[in-house]
C-alpha positions as CSV (number, residue, x, y, z in Angstrom):
1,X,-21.8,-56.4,25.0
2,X,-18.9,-55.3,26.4
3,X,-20.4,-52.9,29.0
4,X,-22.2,-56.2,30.3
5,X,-18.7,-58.2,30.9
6,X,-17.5,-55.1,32.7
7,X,-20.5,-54.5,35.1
8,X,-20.7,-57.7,35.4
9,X,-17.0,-57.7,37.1
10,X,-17.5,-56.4,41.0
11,X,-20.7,-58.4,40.4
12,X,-18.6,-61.7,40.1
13,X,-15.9,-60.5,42.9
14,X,-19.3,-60.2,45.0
15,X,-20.3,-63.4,43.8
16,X,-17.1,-65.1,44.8
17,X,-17.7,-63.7,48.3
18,X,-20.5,-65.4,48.8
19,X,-19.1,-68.7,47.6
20,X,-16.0,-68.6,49.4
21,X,-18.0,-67.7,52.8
22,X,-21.3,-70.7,51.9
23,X,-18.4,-73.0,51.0
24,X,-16.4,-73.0,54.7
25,X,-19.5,-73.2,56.2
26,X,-20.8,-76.5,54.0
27,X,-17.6,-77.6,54.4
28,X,-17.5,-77.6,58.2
29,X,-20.6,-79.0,58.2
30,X,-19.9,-82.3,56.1
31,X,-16.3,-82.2,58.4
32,X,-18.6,-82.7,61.5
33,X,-20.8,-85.5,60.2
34,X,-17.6,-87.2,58.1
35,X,-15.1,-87.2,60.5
36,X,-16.9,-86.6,64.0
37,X,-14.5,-84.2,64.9
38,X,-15.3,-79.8,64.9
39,X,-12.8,-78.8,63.7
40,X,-10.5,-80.3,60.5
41,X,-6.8,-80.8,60.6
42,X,-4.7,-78.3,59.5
43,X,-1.5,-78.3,57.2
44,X,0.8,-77.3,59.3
45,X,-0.8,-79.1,62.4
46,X,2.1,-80.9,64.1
47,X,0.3,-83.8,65.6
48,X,-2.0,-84.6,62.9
49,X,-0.9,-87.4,59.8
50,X,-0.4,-86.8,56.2
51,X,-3.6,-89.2,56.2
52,X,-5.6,-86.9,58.2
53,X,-4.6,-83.4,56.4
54,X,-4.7,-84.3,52.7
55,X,-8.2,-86.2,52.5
56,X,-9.5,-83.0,54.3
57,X,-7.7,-80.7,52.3
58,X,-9.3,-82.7,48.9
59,X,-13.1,-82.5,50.7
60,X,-12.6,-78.9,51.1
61,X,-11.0,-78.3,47.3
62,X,-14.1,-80.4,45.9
63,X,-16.5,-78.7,48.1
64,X,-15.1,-74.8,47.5
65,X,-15.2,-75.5,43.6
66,X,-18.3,-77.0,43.5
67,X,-20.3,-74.2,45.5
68,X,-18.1,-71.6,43.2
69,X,-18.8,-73.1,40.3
70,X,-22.8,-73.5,41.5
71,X,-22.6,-69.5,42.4
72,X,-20.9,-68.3,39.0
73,X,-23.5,-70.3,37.1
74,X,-26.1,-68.9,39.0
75,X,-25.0,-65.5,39.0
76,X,-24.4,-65.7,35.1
77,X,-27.6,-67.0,34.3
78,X,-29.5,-64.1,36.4
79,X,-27.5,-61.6,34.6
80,X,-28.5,-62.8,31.1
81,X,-32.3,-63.1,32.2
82,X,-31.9,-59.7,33.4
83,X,-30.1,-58.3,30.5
84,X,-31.3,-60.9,27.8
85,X,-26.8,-60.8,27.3
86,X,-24.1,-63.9,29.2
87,X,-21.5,-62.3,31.4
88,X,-18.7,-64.9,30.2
């Protein structure tokens, strides 16, 4: 069991890859449609209000866990039907 959790290791760095990279773009996405504008506010943008950066900054927290969170699952559960053992 243990040899699983530790191949099982640059298969979740991999995994959180992916997530990180379908998150932005899902998140970008819903930004268009939400807000109308292409590109969201950053942090450190000057001319934009704490009430434009911080409800962008909680969509893209709740989006990026929520993808992660789908990939881990995902990837966890193909590992255990592929080795019959969970990753975790």
């Amino acid at each position: 069991m243990p040899m699983i959790k530790l191949l099982y290791k640059p298969l979740g760095m991999l995994f959180g890859l992916l997530a990180g990279a379908l998150a932005g773009a899902v998140f970008k996405r819903v930004w268009r449609k939400a807000a109308g504008q292409a590109e969201a506010p950053e942090p450190t943008d000057e001319d934009r209000s704490w009430r434009e950066v911080l409800p962008a900054a909680a969509l893209q927290g709740a989006i990026l866990g929520t993808v992660r969170a789908a990939v881990d699952r995902g990837g966890a559960v193909a590992v255990r039907k592929l080795t019959g053992t969970w990753p975790g």
